[in-house]
C-alpha positions in Angstrom: 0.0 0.0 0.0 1.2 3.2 -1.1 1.8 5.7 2.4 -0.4 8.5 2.7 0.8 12.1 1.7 -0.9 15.4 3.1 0.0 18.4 1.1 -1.5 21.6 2.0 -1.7 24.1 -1.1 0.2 27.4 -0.1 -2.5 29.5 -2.3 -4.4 29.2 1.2 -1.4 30.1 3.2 -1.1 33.6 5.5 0.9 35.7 3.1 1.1 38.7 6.5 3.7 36.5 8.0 5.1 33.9 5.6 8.3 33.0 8.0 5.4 31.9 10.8 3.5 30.2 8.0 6.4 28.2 6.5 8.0 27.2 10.1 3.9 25.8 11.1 4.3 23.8 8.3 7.7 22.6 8.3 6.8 21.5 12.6 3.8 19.5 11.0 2.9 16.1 10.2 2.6 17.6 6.1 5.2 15.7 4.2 4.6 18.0 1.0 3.3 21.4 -0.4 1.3 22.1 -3.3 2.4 24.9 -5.1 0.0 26.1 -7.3 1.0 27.7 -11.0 -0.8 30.1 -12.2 -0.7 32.0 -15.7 -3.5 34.2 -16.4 -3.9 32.5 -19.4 -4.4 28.4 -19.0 -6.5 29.2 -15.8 -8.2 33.2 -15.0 -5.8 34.1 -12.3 -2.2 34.5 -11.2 -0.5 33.4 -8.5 3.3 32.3 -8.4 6.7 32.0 -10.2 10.1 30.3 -9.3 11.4 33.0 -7.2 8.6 32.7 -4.4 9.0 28.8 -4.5 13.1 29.7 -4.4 12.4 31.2 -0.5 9.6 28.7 0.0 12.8 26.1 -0.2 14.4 27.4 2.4 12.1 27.4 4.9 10.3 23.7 4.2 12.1 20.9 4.3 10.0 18.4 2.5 8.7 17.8 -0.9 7.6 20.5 -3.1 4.7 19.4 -5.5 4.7 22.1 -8.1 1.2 22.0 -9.8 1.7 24.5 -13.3 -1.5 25.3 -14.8 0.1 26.8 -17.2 -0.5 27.2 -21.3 3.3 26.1 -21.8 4.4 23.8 -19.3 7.8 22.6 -20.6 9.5 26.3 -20.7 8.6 26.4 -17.0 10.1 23.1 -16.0 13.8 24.1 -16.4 13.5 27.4 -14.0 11.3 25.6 -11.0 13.8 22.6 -11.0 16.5 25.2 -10.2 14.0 27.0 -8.0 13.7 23.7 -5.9 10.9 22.1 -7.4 10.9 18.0 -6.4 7.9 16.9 -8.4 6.2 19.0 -11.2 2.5 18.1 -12.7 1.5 19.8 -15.9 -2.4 19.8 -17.7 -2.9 17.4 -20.5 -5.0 20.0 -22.0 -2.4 22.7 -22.2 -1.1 19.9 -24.8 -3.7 19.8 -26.8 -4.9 16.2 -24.7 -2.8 14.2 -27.0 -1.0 11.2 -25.2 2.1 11.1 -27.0 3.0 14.7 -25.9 2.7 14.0 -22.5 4.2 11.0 -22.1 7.3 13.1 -23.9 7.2 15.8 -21.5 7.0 13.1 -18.5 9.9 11.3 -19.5 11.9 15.0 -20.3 10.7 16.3 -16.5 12.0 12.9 -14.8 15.4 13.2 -17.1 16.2 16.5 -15.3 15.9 14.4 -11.6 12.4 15.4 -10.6 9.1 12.9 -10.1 6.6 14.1 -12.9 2.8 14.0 -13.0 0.4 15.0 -15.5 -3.5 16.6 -14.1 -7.1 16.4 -15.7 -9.6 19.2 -15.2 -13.2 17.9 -14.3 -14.1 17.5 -17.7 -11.5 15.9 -19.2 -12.2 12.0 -19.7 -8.9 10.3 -17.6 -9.1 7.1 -19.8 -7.5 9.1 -22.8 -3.7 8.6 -21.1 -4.1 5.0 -20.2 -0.5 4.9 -21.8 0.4 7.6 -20.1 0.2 6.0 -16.9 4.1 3.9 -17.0 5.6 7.2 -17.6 3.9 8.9 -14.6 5.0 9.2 -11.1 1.5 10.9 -10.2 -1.7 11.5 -11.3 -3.4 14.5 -10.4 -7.5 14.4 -10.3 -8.6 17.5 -10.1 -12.1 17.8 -7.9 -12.9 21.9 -8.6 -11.9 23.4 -11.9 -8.8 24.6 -11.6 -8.0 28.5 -11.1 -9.3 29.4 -7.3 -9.3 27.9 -4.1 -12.3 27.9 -1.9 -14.8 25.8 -4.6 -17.0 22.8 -3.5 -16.0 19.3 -4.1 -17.2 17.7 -7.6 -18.0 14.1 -6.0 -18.6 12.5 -9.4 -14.4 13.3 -10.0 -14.3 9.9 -7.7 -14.9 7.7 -10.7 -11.2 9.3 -12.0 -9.5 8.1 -8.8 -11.4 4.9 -9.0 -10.7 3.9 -12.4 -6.9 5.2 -11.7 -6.9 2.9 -9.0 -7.8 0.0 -10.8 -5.3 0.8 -13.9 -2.5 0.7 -11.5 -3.2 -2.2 -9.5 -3.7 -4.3 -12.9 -1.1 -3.0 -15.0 1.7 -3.4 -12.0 2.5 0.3 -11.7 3.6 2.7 -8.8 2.3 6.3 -9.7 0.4 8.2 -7.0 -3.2 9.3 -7.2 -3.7 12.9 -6.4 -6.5 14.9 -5.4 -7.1 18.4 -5.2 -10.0 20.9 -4.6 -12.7 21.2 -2.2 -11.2 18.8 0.2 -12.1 19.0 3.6 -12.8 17.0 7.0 -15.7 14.7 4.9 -14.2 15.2 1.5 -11.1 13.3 2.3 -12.3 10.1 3.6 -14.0 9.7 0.3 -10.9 10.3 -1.9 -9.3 7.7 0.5 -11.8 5.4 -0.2 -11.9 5.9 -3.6 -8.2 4.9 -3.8 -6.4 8.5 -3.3 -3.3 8.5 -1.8 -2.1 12.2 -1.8 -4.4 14.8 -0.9 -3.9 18.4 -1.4 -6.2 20.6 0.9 -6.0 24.6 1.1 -8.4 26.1 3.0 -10.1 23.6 5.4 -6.6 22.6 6.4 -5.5 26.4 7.2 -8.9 27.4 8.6 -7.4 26.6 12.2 -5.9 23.4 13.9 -3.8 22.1 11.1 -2.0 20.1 13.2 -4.5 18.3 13.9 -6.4 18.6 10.7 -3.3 16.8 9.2 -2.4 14.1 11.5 -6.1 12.8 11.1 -5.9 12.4 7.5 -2.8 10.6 8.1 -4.6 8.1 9.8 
């Protein structure tokens, strides 16, 4: 069985006093962070480029899971894995959803050292990158659409995790099974049971006892 992994999303994260934020979460049970990638273009907002995950490096210790939603992934990979990226994920539709190119970009991310995933938005069908899946360290279902933090859970987003599930345990590969949006004290034992793995959570988990909040989904 694959160990659980918490990773809060620092878009949720109190920006007043990042130093506080980063040493709360480096003294918690998260093993990761999710740092989201925003371009203004792929998704309607901004958020953050290498430089913020560059200091975000210093003060967290464990792995950062850089999530670009991004319309050209591959000319951001180079400047996060110098920034101190561990694992970056990338949308299959920024490549137009065809399989070959992201099984190329996968195998070019994991050349330069780094874990690679590739992410589906809600109405993507997952079943498209079947051969996909060998050159994957993670799969990243997204439960919202992606863009802003704060949106409700899209339960029907389950069948992605379930069917990913399956495909891995048949087909005798490792990847992780991600999850991320809307995930909260209820939300999460469902993506559990479903057969999620990793589970990104912004803000539920930073709404108040995080500690706590985390150790539970650990569980």
């Amino acid at each position: 069985m694959t160990e659980r992994v918490v990773a809060p999303s620092v878009l949720s994260m109190d920006y007043s006093d990042t130093g506080a934020a980063l040493q709360m979460l480096e003294n918690s049970p998260a093993q990761w962070l999710h740092f989201d990638v925003m371009d203004g273009h792929f998704v309607p907002n901004l958020t953050f480029g290498p430089d913020i995950l560059k200091g975000i490096r210093k003060g967290f210790s464990g792995i950062l899971d850089v999530h670009l939603m991004t319309s050209d992934p591959a000319c951001w990979v180079e400047p996060f894995r110098k920034a101190g990226a561990d694992l970056i994920t990338f949308h299959t539709e920024a490549l137009d959803n065809d399989p070959s190119a992201v099984s190329e970009l996968l195998d070019t991310i994991r050349s330069q050292g780094l874990q690679a995933g590739f992410s589906v938005k809600p109405g993507t069908p997952i079943e498209l990158f079947a051969s996909c899946l060998p050159h994957a360290d993670l799969v990243l279902v997204m439960s919202v659409e992606p863009g802003f933090g704060g949106q409700s859970f899209m339960e029907g987003q389950l069948e992605k995790v379930r069917w990913l599930a399956s495909q891995r345990a048949e087909n005798d590969v490792t990847y992780r099974i991600e999850i991320d949006g809307g995930i909260n004290g209820t939300t999460w034992k469902k993506a559990v049971e479903s057969g999620a793995d990793t589970l990104v959570a912004g803000s539920w988990l930073f709404s108040g006892d995080l500690d706590q909040k985390t150790a539970e989904m650990l569980q």
